[in-house]
Structures are given as structure tokens and as C-alpha cells.
C-alpha positions as CSV (number, residue, x, y, z in Angstrom):
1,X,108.4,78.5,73.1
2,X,105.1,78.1,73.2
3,X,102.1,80.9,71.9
4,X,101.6,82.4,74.8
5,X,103.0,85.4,76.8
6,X,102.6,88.1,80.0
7,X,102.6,91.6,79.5
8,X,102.3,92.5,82.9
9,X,104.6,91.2,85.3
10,X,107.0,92.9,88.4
11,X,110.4,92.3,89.7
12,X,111.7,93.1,93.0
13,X,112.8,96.7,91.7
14,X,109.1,97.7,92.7
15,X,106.7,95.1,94.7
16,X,107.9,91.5,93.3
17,X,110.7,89.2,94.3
18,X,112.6,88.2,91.8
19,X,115.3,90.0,90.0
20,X,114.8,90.9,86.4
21,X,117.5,88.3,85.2
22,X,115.4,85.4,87.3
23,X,112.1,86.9,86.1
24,X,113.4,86.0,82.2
25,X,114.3,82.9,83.6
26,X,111.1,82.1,85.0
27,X,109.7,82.7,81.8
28,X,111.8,80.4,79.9
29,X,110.9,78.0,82.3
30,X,107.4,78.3,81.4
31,X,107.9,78.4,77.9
32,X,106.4,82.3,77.3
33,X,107.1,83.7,73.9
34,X,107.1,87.1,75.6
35,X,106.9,88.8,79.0
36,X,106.8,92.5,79.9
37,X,108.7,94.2,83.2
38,X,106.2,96.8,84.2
39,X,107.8,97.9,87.5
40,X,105.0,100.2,89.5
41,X,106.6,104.1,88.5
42,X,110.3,102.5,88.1
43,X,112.5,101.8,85.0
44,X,115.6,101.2,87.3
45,X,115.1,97.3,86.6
46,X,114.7,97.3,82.4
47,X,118.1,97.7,81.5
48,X,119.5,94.6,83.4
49,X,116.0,93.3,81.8
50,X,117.0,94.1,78.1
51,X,120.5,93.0,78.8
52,X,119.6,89.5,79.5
53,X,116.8,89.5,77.0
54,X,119.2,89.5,74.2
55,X,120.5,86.1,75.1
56,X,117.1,85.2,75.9
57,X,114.3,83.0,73.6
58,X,111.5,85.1,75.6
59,X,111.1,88.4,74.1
60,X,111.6,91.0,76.5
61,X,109.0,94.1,76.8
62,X,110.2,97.1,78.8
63,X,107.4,98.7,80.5
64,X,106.4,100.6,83.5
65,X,103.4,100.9,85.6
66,X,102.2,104.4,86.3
67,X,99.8,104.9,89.4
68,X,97.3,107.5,88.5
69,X,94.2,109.7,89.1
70,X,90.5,109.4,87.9
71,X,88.0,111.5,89.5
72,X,89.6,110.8,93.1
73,X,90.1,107.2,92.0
74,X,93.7,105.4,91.7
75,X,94.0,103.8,88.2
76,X,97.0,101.9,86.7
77,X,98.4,102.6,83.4
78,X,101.0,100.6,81.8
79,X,103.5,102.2,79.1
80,X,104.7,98.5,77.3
81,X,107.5,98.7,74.6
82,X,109.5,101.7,75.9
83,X,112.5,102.9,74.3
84,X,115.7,102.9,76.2
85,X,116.4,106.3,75.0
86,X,113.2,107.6,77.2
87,X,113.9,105.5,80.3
88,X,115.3,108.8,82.1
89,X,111.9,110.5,80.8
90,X,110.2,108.1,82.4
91,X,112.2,108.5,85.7
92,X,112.0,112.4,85.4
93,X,108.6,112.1,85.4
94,X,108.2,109.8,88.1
95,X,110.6,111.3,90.6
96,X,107.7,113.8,92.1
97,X,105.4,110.8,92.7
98,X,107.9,108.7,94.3
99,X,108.4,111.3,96.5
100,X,105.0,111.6,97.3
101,X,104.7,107.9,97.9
102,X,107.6,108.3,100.7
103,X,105.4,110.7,102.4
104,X,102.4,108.7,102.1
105,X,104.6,105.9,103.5
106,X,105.9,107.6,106.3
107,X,102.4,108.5,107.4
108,X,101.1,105.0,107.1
109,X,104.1,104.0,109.3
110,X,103.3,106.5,112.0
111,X,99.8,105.3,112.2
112,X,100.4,101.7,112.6
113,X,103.0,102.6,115.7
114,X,99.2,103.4,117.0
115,X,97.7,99.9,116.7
116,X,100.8,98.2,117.9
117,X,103.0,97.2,114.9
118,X,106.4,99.6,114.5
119,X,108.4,99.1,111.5
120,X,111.9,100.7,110.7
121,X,111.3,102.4,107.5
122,X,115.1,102.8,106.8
123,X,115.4,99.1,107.7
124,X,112.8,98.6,105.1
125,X,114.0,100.7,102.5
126,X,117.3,98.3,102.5
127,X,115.0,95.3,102.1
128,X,114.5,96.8,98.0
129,X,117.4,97.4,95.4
130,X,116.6,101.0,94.9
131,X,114.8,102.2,97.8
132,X,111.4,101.4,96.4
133,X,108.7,100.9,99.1
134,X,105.1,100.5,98.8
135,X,102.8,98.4,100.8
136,X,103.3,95.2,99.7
137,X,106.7,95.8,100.5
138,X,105.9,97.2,103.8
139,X,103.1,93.8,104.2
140,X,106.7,91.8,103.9
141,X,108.3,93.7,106.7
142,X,104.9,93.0,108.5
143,X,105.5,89.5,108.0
144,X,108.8,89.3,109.0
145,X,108.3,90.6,111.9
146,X,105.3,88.3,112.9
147,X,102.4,90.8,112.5
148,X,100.4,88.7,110.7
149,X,101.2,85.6,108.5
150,X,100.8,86.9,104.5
151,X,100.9,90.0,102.5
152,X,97.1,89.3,101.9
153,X,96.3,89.1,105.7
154,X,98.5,92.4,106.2
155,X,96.2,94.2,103.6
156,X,93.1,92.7,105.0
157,X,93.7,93.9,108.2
158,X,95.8,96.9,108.3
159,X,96.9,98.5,104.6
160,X,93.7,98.7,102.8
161,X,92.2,102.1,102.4
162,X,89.0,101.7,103.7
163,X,90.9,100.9,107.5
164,X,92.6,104.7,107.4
165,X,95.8,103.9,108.1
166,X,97.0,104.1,104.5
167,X,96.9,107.8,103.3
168,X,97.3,108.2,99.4
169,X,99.7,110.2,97.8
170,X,98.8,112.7,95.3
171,X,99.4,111.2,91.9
172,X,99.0,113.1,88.0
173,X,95.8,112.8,86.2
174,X,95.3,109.8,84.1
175,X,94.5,111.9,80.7
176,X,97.8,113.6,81.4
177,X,99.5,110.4,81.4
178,X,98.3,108.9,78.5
179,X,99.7,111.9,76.6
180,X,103.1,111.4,78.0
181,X,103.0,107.8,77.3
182,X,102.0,108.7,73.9
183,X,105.0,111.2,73.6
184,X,107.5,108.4,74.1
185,X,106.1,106.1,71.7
186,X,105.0,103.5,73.8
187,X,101.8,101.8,73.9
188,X,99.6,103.1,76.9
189,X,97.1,100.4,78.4
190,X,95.0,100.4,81.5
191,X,95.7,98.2,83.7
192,X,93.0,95.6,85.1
193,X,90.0,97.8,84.8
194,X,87.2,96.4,86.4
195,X,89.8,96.0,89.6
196,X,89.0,100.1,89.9
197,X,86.1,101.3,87.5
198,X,83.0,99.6,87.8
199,X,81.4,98.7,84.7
200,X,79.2,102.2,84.3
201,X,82.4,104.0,85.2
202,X,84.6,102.8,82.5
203,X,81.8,103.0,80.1
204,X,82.4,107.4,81.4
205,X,86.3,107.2,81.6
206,X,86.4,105.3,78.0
207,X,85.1,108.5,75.7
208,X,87.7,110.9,77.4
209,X,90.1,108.2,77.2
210,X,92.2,110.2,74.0
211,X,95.3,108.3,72.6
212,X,94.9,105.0,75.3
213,X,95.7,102.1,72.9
214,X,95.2,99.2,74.7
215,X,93.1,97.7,77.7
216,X,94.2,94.5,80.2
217,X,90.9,92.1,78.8
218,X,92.6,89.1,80.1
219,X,94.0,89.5,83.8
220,X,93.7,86.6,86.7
221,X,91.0,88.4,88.9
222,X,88.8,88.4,85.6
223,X,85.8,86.2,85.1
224,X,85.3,84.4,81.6
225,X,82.3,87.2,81.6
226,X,83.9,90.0,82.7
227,X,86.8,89.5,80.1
228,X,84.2,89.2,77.0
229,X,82.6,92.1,78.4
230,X,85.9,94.1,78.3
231,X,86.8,92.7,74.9
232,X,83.6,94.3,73.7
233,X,84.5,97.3,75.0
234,X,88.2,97.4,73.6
235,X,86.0,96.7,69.8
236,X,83.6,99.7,70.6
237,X,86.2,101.8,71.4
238,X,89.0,100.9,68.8
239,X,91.5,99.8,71.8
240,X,93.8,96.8,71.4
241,X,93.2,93.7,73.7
242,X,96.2,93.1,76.5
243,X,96.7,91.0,78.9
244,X,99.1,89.6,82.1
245,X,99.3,87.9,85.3
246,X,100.5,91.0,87.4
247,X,103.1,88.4,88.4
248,X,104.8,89.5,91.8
249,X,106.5,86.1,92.7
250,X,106.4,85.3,96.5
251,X,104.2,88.5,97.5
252,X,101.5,87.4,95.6
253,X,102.3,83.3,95.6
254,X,98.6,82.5,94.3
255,X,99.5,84.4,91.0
256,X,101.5,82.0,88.5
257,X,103.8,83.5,85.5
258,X,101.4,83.5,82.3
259,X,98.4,81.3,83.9
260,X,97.6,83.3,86.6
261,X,95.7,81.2,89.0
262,X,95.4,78.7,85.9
263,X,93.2,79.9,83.2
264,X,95.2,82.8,81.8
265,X,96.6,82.6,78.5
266,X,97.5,85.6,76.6
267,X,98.0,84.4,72.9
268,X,100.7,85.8,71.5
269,X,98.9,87.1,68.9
270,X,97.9,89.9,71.5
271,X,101.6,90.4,71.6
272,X,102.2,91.3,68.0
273,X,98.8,93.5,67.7
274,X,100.8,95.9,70.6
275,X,103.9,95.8,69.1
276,X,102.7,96.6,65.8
277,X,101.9,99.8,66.9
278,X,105.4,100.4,67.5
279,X,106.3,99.2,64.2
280,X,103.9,101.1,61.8
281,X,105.5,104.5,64.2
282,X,109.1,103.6,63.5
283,X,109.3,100.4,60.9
């Protein structure tokens, strides 16, 4: 193995397409020394996850990916190192959100029967191991059916917000769920900042920021400036360093396990910092 991991990856339990099992194998393959399963508001993959990872030379991170509200503003928050004893917290607490997201999906369904494209949202449901849709999933149905030729050219066209098909759910308030990371003793970090904040805004969201740990300094989408700039922000505010690929496999085939589109490499040293946090709570 060598010194470098991803602590921020997806299987097909959420919006990727591998399994969790082929996800650790995909790691081995590229010599990780760690990778984290952060399945968007789903723990339903982490124990077949953990099972394998015991057999595995990749230490395995169980995490989830919690979709989130900021001033009107979606935000991702990851909760890395999660006890198995709290994966059904973690489910409890999700369980109102995914049913908001079914709504939210239904309605985005119903208005792309306007433009032309009708989609089978039972059909698609089957296409995931638990039922778990969201638009990527739904830009794969798109695909398969010959809508358009990519994910990206489905969200381009269709599924981003700013066409008004795509009606967001209601989802709990990010300070809210930095607590209830906190309560489960896992490390809470925000997910590719600058992807939703702009640089003032996360300077404002930062202050209120109570209990975060962690921030994603080194993520694919990230300039070599934009990642110093958040690594001088993680030092003002006493916040740990993180980092991943937000590895989806084939929905996102530009995005490589642990390089990213080629110049990502999360030292492993940015591994230990997180998991000593864990450590110095329960040694």
C-alpha cells in the first residue's frame, strides 16, 4: 500500500456503480492505504463494506453523506468513522429526508413527461439495491433510454436547478446536523466547499460552524489555489484537513479512485489526523 487514500467515495447503494465489495477492490487495485464509503443519506451499503474490509489491506472508513440546508443553500456534510452501533441512528434520521427526496423525485419525473422524456420511476427504483434514486440515478435511466448520451449531458440539459424541472426537497439545517454527527462520535466534515459557498460565504458559514471538525481541502474540482486557500481556512478555524475523489464509478467516469482527474492525492497522514479524533474519544 502506498501513502495515500480517499475519504470520499460512493457505491451503487446511493449514486455510484460499484458494489461496496468491488469498491474495496478497486482500491486495492490502486494501492490506497484507506478509502471511506460515504453513501449520500444511506448506511445500507457499510456493513457489507466493513465485512470485506477485514480481510482487506485498505482500511475501510464507514461514512455517510448528509444533504443539508444553509441559508436556502444545499450543502454536503460527511459523518467519516461511524460506529456500527449508530448505523440505524443514522438511518432513523435519514428516513424523513429520503422520503422527501421521493417526492422531490416524483415531481421532477412529472415535469420531464412535459419536455418529451417519460421515465418509469418504479422501473428505476429496481435499477438500485435499496430503492435509492436521485438524479444521477435518474441521468442513467435517461441514458438508457437514449435521452441524451451522459449523465453530464442529462444534468446540463434537463436536471440542473437553474432549468426548473428539478424541485428540492426540504432537507434539516446544517448546524443541526453537525450536532447529530457529533452525538455519534463521528467526525463531521463539509464536503467540497467552494462547489456550494463562495469564498465570502464560507468565510460567514465558518464562525457558526460549532463542533464541524474537518473540511474536504483536497477534492478533484479544486484548483492548486483554491485548495491552499481552504487549507488556510481549516488553520484559522482549528478544522482538520480532508480530502477525496467523490468517486462514483461509471456515473462520473472522468473521476478516478484517489487521483481524481490526476492530481489528487490525499496523504495518508490526513487519514490518521481524522481518525485520531476518534481515538483520543474512545482510545
Amino acid at each position: 500500500m502506498n501513502g495515500f487514500c480517499d475519504l470520499h467515495t460512493h457505491s451503487h447503494y446511493s449514486d455510484g456503480t460499484l458494489s461496496p465489495q468491488e469498491l474495496l477492490l478497486a482500491a486495492e487495485e490502486a494501492h490506497l492505504g484507506a478509502v471511506a464509503l460515504c453513501d449520500h443519506n444511506s448506511v445500507s451499503g457499510l456493513e457489507e463494506f466493513l465485512f470485506y474490509g477485514k480481510n482487506s489491506p485498505v482500511e475501510a472508513v464507514a461514512g455517510t453523506e448528509l444533504s443539508v440546508e444553509y441559508l436556502g443553500k444545499e450543502l454536503h456534510l460527511l459523518a467519516l468513522f461511524l460506529k456500527e452501533k449508530y448505523f440505524s441512528h443514522v438511518a432513523d434520521y435519514a428516513r424523513p429526508m429520503l422520503r422527501e427526496k421521493e417526492d422531490s423525485n416524483l415531481r421532477l419525473l412529472e415535469n420531464l413527461k412535459k419536455v418529451g422524456i417519460f421515465l418509469d420511476y418504479d422501473e428505476i427504483s429496481r435499477s438500485t439495491p435499496d430503492g435509492m434514486v436521485n438524479r444521477a440515478v435518474i441521468g442513467g435511466a435517461m441514458v438508457e433510454k437514449g435521452y441524451v448520451s451522459s449523465v453530464k449531458e442529462a444534468f446540463h440539459n434537463y436536471l440542473d436547478l437553474r432549468h426548473g424541472h428539478y424541485i428540492p426537497p426540504t432537507r434539516p439545517d446544517v448546524f443541526d446536523a453537525i450536532g447529530f454527527v457529533g452525538e455519534l462520535d463521528a467526525v463531521s466534515v463539509l464536503a467540497h466547499p467552494y462547489l456550494n459557498l463562495s469564498h465570502e460565504e464560507l468565510l460567514q458559514f465558518l464562525p457558526q460552524a460549532k463542533g464541524l471538525r474537518a473540511m474536504e481541502v483536497y477534492y478533484p474540482k479544486f484548483s492548486p489555489a483554491e485548495r491552499e486557500n481552504l487549507l488556510s481556512l481549516c488553520q484559522m478555524y482549528g478544522l482538520l484537513p480532508s480530502g477525496g475523489s467523490d468517486f462514483h464509478g461509471k456515473n462520473k467516469p472522468d473521476i478516478a479512485l484517489g487521483t481524481g482527474r490526476g492530481d489528487l492525492f490525499v496523504d495518508m497522514e490526513i487519514f490518521f489526523g481524522l481518525r485520531n479524533i476518534i481515538l483520543e474519544k474512545d482510545p
